[in-house]
Z-matrix of the N, CA and C atoms (Angstrom, degrees):
N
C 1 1.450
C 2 1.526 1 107.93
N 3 1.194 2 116.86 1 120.03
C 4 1.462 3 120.87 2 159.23
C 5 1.629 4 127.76 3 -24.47
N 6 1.371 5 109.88 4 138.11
C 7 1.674 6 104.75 5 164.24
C 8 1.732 7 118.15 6 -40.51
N 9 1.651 8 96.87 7 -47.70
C 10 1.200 9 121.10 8 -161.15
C 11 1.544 10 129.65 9 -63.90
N 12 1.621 11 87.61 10 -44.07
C 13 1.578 12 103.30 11 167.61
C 14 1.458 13 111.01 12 -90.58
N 15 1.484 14 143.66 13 -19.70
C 16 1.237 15 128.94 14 126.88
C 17 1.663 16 146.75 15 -1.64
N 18 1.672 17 93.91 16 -76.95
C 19 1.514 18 104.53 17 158.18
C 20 1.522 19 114.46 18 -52.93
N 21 1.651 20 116.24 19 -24.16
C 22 1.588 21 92.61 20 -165.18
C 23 1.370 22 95.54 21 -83.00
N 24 1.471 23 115.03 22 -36.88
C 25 1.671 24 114.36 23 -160.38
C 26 1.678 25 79.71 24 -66.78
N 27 1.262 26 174.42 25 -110.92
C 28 1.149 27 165.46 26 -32.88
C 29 1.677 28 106.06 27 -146.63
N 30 1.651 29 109.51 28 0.29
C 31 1.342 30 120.18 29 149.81
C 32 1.535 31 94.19 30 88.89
N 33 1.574 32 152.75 31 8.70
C 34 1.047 33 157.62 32 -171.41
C 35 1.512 34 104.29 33 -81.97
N 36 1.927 35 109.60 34 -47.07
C 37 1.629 36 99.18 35 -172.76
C 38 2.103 37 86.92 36 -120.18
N 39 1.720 38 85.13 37 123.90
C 40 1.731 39 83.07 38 175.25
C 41 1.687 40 110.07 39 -82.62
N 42 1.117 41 113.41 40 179.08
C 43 1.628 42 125.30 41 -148.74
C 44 1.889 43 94.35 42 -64.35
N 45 1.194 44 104.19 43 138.24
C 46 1.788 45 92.14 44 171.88
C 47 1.449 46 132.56 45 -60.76
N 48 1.104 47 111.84 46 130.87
C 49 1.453 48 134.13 47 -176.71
C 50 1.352 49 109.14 48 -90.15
N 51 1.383 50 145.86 49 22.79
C 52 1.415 51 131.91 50 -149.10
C 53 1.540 52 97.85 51 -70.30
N 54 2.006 53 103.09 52 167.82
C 55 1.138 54 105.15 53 -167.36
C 56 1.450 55 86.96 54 -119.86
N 57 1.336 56 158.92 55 -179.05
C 58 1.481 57 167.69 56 57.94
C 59 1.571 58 100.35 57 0.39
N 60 1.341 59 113.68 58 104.41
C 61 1.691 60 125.63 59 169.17
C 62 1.301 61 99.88 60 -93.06
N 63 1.426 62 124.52 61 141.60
C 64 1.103 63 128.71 62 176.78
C 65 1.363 64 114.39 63 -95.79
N 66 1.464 65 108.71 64 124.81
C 67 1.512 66 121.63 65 -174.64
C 68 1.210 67 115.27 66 -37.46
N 69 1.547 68 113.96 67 -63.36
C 70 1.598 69 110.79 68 -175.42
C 71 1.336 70 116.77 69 -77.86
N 72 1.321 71 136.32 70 -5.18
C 73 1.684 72 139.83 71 -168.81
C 74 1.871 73 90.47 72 -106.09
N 75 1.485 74 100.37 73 117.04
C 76 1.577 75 122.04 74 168.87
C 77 1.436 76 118.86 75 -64.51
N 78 1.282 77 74.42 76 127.29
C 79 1.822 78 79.17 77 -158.82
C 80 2.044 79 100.08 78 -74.06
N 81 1.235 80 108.68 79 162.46
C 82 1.206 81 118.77 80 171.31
C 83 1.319 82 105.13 81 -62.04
N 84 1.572 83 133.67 82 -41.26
C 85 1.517 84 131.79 83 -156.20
C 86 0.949 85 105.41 84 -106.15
N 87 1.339 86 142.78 85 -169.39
C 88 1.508 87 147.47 86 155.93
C 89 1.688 88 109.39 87 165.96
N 90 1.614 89 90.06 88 145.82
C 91 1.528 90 110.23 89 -147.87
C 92 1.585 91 88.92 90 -132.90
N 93 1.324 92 123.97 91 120.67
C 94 1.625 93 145.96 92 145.86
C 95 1.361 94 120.90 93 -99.87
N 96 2.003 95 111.90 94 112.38
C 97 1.442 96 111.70 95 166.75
C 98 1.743 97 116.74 96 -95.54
N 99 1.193 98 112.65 97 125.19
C 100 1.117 99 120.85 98 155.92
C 101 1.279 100 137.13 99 -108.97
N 102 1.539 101 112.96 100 131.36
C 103 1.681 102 113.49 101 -159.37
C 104 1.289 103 90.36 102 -90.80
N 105 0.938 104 141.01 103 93.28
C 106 1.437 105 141.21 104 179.27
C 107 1.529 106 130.34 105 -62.02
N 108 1.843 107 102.02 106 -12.14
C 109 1.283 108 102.22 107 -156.42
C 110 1.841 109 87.12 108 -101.75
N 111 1.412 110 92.32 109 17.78
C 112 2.365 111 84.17 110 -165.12
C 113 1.701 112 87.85 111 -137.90
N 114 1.527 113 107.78 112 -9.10
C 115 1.288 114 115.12 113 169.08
C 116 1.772 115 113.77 114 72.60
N 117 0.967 116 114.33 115 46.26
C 118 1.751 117 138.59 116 -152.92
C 119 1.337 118 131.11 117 -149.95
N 120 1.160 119 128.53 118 127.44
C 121 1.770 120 114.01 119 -171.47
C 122 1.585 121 113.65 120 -63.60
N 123 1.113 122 137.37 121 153.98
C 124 1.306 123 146.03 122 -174.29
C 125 1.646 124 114.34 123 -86.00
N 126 1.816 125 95.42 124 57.16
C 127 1.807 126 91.12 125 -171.70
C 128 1.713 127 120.90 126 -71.67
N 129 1.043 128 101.77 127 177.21
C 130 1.554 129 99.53 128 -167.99
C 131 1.852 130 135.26 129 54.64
N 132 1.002 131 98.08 130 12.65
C 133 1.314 132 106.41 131 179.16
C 134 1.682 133 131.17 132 -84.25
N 135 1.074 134 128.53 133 108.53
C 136 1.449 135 135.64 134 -134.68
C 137 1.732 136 87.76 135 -88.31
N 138 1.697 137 113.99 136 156.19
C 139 1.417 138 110.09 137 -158.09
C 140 1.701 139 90.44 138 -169.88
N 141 1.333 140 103.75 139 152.55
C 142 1.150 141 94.18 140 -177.82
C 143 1.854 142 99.02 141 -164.54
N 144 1.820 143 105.55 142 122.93
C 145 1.290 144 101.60 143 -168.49
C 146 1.635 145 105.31 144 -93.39
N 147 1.739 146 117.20 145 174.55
C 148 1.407 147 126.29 146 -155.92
C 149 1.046 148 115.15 147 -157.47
N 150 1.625 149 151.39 148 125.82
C 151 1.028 150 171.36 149 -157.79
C 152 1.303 151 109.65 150 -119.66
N 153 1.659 152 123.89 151 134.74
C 154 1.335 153 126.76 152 -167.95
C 155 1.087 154 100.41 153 -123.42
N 156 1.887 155 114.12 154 108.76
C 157 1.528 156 116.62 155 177.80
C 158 1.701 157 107.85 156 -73.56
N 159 1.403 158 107.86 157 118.49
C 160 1.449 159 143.69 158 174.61
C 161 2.156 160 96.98 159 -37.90
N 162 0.843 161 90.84 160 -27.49
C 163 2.019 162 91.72 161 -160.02
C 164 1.626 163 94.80 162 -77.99
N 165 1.641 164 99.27 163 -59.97
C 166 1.560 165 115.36 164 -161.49
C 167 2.007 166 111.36 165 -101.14
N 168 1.035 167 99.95 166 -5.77
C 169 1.586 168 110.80 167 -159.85
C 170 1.201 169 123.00 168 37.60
N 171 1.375 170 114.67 169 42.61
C 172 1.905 171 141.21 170 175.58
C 173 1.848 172 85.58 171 -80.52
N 174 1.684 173 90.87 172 150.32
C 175 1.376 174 104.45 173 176.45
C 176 1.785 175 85.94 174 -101.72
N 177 1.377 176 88.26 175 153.26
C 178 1.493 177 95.34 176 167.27
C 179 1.453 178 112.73 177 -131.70
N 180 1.741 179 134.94 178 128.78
C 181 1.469 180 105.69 179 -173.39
C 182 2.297 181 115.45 180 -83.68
N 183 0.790 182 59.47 181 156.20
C 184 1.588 183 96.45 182 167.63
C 185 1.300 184 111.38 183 -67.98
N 186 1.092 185 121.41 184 -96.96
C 187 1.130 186 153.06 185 -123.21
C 188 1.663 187 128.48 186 -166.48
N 189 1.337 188 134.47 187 138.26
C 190 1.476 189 134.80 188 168.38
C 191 1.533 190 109.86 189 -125.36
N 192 1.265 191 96.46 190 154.63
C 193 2.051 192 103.92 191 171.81
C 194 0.864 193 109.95 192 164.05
N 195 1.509 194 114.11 193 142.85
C 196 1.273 195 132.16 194 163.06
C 197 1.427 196 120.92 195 -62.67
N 198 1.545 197 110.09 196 135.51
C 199 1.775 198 110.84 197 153.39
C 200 1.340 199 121.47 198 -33.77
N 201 1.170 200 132.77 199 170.59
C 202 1.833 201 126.72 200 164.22
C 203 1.676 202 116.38 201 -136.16
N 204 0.763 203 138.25 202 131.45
C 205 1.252 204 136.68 203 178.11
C 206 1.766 205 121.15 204 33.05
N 207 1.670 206 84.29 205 -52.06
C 208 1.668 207 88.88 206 -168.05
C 209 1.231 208 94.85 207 -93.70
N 210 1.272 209 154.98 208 -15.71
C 211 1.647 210 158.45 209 179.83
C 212 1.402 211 99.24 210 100.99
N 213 1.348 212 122.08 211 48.25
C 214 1.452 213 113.11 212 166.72
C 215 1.542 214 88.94 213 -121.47
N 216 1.676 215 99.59 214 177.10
C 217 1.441 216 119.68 215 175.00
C 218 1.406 217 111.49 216 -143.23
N 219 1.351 218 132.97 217 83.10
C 220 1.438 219 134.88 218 -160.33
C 221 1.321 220 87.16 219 -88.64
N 222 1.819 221 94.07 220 158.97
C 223 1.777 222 102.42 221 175.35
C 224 1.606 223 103.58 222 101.52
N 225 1.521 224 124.11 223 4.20
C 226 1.988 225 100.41 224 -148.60
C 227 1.822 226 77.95 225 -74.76
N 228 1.217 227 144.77 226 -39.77
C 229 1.168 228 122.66 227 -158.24
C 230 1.878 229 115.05 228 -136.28
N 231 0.757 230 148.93 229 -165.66
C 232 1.282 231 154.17 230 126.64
C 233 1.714 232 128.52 231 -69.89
N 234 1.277 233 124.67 232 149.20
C 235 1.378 234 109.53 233 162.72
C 236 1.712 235 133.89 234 -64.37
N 237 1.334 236 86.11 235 -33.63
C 238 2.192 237 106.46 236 172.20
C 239 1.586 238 87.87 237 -70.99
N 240 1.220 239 133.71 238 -39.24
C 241 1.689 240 94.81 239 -171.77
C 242 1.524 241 111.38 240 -114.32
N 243 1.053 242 110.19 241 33.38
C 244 1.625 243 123.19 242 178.22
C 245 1.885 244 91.66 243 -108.34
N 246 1.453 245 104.33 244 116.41
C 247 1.764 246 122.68 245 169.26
C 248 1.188 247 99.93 246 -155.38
N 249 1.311 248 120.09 247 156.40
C 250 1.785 249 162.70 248 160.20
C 251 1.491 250 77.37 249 -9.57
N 252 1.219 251 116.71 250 132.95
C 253 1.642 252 136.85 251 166.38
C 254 1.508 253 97.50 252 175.75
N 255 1.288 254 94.23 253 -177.60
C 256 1.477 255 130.35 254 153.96
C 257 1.581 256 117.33 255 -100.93
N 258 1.450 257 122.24 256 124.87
C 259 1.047 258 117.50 257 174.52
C 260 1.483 259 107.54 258 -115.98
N 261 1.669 260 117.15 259 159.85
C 262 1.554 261 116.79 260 132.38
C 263 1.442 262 134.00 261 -123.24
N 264 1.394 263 118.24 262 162.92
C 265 1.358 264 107.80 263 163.04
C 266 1.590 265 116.75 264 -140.73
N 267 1.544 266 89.47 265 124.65
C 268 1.489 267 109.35 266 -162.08
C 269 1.637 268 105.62 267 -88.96
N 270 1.043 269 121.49 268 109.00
C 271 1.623 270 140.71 269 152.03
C 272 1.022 271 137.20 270 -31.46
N 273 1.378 272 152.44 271 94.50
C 274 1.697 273 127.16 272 -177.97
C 275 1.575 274 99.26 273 -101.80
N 276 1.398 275 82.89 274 115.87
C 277 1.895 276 108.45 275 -152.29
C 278 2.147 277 86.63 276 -84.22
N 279 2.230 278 103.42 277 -39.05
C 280 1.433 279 95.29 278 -166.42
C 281 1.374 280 110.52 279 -69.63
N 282 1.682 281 112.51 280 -38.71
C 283 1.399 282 103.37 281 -174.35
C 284 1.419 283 105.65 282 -73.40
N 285 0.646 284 161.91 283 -26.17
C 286 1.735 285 145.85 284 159.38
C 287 1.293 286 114.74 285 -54.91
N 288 1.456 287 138.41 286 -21.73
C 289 1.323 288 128.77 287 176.14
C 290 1.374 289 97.51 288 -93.58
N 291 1.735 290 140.85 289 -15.33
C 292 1.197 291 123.52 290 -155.98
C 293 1.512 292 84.25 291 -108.95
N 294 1.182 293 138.10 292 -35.44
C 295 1.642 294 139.31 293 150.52
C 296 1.735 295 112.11 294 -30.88
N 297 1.196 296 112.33 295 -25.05
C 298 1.735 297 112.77 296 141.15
C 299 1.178 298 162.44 297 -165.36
N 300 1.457 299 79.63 298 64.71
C 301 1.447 300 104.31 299 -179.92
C 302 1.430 301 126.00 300 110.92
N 303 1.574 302 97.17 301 -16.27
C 304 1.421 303 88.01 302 -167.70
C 305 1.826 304 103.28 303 -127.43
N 306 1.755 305 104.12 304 176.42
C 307 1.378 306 108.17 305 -173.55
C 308 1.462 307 95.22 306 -110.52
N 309 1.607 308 95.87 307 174.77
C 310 1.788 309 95.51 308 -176.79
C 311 1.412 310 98.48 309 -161.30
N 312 1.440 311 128.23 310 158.45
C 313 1.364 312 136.57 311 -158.06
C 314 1.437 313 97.94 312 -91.25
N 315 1.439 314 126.64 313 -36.10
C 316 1.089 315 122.08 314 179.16
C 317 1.685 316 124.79 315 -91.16
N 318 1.512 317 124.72 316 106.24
C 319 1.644 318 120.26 317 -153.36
C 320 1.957 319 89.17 318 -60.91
N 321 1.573 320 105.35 319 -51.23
C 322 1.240 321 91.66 320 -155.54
C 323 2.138 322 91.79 321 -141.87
N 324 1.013 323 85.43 322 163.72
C 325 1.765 324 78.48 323 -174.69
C 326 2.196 325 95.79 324 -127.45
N 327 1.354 326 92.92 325 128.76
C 328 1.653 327 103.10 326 171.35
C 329 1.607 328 119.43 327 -94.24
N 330 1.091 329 129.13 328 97.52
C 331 1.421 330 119.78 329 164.64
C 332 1.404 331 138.97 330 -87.96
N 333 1.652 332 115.64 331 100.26
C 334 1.420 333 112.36 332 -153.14
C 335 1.599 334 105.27 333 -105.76
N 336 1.460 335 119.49 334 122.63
C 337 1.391 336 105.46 335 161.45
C 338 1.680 337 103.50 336 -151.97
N 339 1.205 338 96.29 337 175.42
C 340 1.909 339 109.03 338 -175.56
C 341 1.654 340 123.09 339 -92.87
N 342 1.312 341 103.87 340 130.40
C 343 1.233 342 100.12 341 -175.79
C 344 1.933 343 95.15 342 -93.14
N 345 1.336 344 122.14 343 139.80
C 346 1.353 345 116.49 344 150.08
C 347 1.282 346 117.59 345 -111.74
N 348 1.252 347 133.48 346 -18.05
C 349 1.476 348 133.22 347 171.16
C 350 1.641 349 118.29 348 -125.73
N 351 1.724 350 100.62 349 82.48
C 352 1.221 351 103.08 350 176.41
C 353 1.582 352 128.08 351 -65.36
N 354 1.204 353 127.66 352 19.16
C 355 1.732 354 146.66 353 140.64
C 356 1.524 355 114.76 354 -54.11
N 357 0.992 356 93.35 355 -33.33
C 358 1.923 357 102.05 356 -170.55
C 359 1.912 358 84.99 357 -65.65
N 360 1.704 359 104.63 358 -176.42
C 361 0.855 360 129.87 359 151.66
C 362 1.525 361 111.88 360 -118.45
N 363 1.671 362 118.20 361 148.95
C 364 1.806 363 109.07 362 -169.11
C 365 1.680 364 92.02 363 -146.74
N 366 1.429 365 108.04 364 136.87
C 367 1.300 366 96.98 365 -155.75
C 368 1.705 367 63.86 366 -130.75
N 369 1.766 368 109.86 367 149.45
C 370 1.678 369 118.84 368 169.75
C 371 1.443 370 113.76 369 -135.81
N 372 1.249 371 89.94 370 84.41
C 373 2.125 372 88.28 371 -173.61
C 374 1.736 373 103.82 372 -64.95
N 375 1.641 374 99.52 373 160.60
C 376 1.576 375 82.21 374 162.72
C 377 1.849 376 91.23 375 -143.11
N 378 1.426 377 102.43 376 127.80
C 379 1.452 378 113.08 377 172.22
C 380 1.841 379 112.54 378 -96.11
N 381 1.319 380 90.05 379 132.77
C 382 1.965 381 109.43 380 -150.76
C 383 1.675 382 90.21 381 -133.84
N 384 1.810 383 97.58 382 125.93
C 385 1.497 384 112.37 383 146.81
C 386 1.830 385 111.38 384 -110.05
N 387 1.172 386 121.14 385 -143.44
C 388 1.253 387 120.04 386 168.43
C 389 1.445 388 94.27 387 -100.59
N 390 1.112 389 154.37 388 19.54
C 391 1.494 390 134.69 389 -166.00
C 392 1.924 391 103.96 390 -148.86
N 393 1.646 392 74.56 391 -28.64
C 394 1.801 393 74.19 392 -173.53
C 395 1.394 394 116.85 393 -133.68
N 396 1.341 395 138.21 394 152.91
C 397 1.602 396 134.54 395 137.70
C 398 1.379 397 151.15 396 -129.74
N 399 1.197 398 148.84 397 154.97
C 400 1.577 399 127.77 398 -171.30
C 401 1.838 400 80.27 399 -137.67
N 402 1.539 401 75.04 400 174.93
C 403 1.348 402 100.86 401 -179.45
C 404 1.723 403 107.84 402 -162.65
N 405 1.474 404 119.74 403 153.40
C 406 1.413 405 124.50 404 169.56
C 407 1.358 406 97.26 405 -163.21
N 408 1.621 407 104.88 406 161.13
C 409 1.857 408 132.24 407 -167.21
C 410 1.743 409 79.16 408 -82.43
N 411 1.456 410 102.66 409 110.18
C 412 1.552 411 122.65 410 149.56
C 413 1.606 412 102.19 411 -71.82
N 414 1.888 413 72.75 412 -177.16
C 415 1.556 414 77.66 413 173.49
C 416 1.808 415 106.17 414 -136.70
């Protein structure tokens, strides 16, 4: 059994909620992978954003999408449903390294932080080798 489907049976991630982001409307968020160690954007890499209900601290998803060419994923949200939470966005760090060729210590990488002023724009790159990653609120 999965980590993933685990947490849900164990009530951590409630049932998915995904939204339809609209292609041409800019999303409030935005996420750039860079493989840093091949010096290349992190295309194709499957991702999936998450909302933390305040009552129960259940993740709820958002949203799914792939990277694109350049390692972005436009669309993760709308502006009407982007408000004050905690979000994450979880990475599948293995299937993108096994998409070429290679293995990596980390299966999947979670990036959790809080929005308080969903007016802003918040951009969360995440720079990825097979061994390592960081991340910080671009702009």
């Amino acid at each position: 059994m999965s980590a993933y489907r685990l947490q849900q049976i164990q009530g951590h991630i409630l049932p998915e909620t995904k939204s339809t982001a609209m292609a041409g409307s800019p999303s409030p968020l935005t996420t750039h992978v860079l493989n840093t160690a091949m010096g290349v954007p992190g295309a194709n890499m499957a991702l999936s954003l998450y909302r933390q209900d305040p009552s129960t601290n259940a993740w709820r998803m958002i949203n799914t999408g792939t990277t694109n060419d350049d390692g972005r994923c436009p669309g993760l949200i709308t502006k009407q449903l982007f408000t004050s939470a905690v979000y994450k966005i979880r990475f599948d760090t293995a299937q993108y390294w096994a998409s070429i060729g290679e293995t990596c210590f980390y299966p999947y990488v979670e990036i959790v932080f809080t929005i308080d002023d969903p007016g802003q724009k918040y951009h969360v790159p995440l720079l990825l080798t097979r061994f390592s990653y960081s991340t910080y609120r671009g702009s």
